[in-house]
N, C-alpha and C positions, 0 to 999 in steps of 0.2 A: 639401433642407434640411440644411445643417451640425447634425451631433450636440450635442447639451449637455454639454460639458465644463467641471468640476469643478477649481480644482487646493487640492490639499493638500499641507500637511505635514509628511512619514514621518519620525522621527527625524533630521529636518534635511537628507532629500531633497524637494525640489520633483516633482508625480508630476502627470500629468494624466488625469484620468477621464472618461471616456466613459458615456453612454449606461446610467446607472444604477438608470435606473427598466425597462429590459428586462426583459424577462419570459424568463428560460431553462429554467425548468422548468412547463413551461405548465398540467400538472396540477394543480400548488397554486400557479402564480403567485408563484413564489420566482425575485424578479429578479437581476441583477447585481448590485446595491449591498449584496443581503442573501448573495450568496456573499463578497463583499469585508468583508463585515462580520464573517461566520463565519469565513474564515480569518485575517482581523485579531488576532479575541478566544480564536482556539483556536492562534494562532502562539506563545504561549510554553512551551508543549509540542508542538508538530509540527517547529519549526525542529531539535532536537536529532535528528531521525530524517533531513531534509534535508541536512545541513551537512557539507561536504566532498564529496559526491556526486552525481557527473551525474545533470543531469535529465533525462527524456523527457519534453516538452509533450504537453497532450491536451488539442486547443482545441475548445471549440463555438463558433463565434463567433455563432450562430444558435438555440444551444438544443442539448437534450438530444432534440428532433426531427430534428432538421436534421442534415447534410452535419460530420462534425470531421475533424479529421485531428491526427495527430503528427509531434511537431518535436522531434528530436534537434537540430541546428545552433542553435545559441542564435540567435534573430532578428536580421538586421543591424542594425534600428533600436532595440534596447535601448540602454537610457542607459546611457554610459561607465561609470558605478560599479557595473552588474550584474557580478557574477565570473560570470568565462568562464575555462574550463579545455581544454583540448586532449585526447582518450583516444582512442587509432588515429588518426589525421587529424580527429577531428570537434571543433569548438568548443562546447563543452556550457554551456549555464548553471547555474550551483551558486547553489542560493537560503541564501545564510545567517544572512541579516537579515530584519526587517519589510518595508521595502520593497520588496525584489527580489519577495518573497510578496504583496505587495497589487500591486505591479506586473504581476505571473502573473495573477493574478485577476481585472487589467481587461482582459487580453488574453484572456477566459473560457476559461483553462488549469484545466478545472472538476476534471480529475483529475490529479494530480501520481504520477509515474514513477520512483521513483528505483533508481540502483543497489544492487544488494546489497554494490558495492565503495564507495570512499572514492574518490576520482579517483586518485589516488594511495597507494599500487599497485595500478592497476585489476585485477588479475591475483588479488588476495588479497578474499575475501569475508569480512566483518564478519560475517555468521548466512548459515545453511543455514537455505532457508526449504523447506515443505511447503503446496502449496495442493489442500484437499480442495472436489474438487468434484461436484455429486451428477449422473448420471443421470437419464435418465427414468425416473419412477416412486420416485425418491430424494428428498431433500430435507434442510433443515437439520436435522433430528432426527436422521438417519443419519448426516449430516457431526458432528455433537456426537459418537457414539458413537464414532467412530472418530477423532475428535480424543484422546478419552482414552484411547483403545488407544496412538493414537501417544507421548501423553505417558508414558506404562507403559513403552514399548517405548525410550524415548529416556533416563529415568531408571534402568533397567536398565544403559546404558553410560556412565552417569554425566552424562548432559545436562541440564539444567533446559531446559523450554521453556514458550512464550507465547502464545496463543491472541489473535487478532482476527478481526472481523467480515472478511469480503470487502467488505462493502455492497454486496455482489451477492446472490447463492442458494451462498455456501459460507462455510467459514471456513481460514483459515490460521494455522498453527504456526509460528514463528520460534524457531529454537538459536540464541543469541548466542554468539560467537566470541571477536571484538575480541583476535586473536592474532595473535603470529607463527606464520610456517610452516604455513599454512591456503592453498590453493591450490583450485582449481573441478575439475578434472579428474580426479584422483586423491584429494581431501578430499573437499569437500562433495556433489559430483555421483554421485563411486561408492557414499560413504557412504549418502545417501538414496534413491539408486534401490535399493542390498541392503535397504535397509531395508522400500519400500515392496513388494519381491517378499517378502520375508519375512512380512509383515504379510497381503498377499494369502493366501498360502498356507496359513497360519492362520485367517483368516475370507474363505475363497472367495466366499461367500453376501454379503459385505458389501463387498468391497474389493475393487478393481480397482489395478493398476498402470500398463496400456497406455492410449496416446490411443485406441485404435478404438473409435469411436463402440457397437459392436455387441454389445463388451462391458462396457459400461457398464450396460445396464438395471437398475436397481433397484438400483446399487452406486456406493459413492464411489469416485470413481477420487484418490489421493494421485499427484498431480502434483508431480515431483522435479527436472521438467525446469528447473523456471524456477532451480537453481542454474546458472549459465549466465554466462560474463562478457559476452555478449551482449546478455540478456537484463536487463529488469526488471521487477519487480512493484511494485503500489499501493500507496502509502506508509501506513502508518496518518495518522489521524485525516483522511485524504483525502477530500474528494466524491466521488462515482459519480455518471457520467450515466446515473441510471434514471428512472424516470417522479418520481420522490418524493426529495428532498437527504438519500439516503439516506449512510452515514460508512462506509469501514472502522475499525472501532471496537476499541479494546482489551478485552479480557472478563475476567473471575478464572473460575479453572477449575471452580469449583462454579455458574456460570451453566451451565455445557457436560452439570454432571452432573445439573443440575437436567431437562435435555433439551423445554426448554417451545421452539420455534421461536418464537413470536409474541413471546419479551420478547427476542428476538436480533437484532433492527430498531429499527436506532436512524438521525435523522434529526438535523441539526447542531444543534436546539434542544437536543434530549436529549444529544448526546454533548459539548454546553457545562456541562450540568446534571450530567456525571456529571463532567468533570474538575475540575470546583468541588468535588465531596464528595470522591471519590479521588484527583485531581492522576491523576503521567503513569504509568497501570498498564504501560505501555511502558518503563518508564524504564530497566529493566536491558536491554531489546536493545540499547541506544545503550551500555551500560556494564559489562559481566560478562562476564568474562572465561574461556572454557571451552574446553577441547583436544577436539579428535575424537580418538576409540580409534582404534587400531589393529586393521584389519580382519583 
């Protein structure tokens, strides 16, 4: 049986939709048309965190059980008006409108990838990000304590930094940059990794700097690695395929020091509910502008 397709639309793109009464997240039966919906309504604060920036696709196209995989190469069969960009040989799609984002969406690209560069010059990162993640026996309560070490530790060399959810089991810090003369190698990469042995070495008990699993028990490890021009991290205001449409979510830092983990889970109804009261707590990583010290 041929799928039930849909067309609309998108600010005066014609789009065609598929199979939207899907079910891809089987635990609460949050289908396709309701991830299309959620990034529809939450696209006028996520496009500014996208824009200019290779994506990495993360498709289920069967659910948040099922089999996904990632797509660097923007798809052959995307419609002509998708921006497509070129970074090392690879054809990336840059989502910078509503419908390239509702077009992701029916292809259930349920987690969005972007670079921590602008495509252009892929070589210079926009923020130094930090993603604290907890060990066994750790958990989000540890990850909040050590979120605020790191902001201590990062306002000391004159940084302002920004706290979101993972929507996974951690949270992650982003430095805004949006400078010249900001490079991955000798900037943001040297910088965060002194940073996160510095930080170990002051709360040993709490904080980890190395990937090996074995020393991790019961410590967050601040992962430094993902400044990377390789590499990407989960965009805010993103899905996560977990069991629940859980967001990586923007936070203000007296949630972090309030240290409650259970008000640190938020699912696309709620993080629709808080950008209605606050607008985009995000809004200065896309815009402020700060120098890393010299080491």
């Amino acid at each position: 049986m041929a799928s039930a397709r849909v067309e609309v639309d998108v600010e005066g793109r014609l789009l065609s939709l598929s199979n939207l009464t899907k079910v891809l997240y089987p635990a609460v039966g949050f289908t396709k048309g309701e991830v299309i919906d959620y990034y529809t309504r939450v696209s006028p604060v996520l496009l500014a965190h996208l824009r200019d920036r290779p994506l990495t696709l993360k498709r289920y196209p069967n659910g948040v059980d099922e089999q996904y995989f990632y797509e660097k190469n923007c798809p052959s069969h995307a419609p002509e008006w998708v921006r497509r960009e070129t970074v090392n040989g690879i054809p990336y799609c840059i989502c910078d409108d509503l419908p390239t984002l509702v077009w992701l969406a029916n292809l259930a690209d349920l987690e969005l990838h972007p670079s921590l560069s602008l495509w252009e010059p892929s070589d210079r990162p926009t923020v130094m990000a930090f993603d604290l993640d907890p060990g066994d026996g750790a958990g989000l309560a540890e990850c909040c304590e050590v979120a605020v070490i790191l902001r201590d530790a990062l306002a000391q060399l004159g940084l302002d930094s920004y706290p979101k959810t993972s929507g996974s089991k951690g949270i992650q810090v982003y430095v805004p940059l949006n400078s010249e003369g900001v490079d991955y190698r000798e900037g943001t990469k040297r910088l965060s990794q002194a940073l996160a042995r510095h930080l170990e070495a002051q709360h040993p008990k709490l904080i980890v700097s190395s990937q090996k699993k074995e020393l991790r028990r019961g410590r967050v490890l601040i992962d430094w690695s993902q400044n990377d021009e390789h590499k990407t991290t989960v965009c805010v205001y993103s899905l996560r395929a977990k069991e629940r449409p859980t967001v990586s979510t923007p936070l203000m830092w007296e949630e972090l020091e309030e240290g409650d983990p259970e008000r640190l889970v938020f699912e696309a109804g709620e993080v629709l509910e808080r950008v209605a009261e606050h607008g985009d707590l995000y809004a200065a990583v896309a815009e402020q502008e700060q120098r890393l010290p010299e080491l």
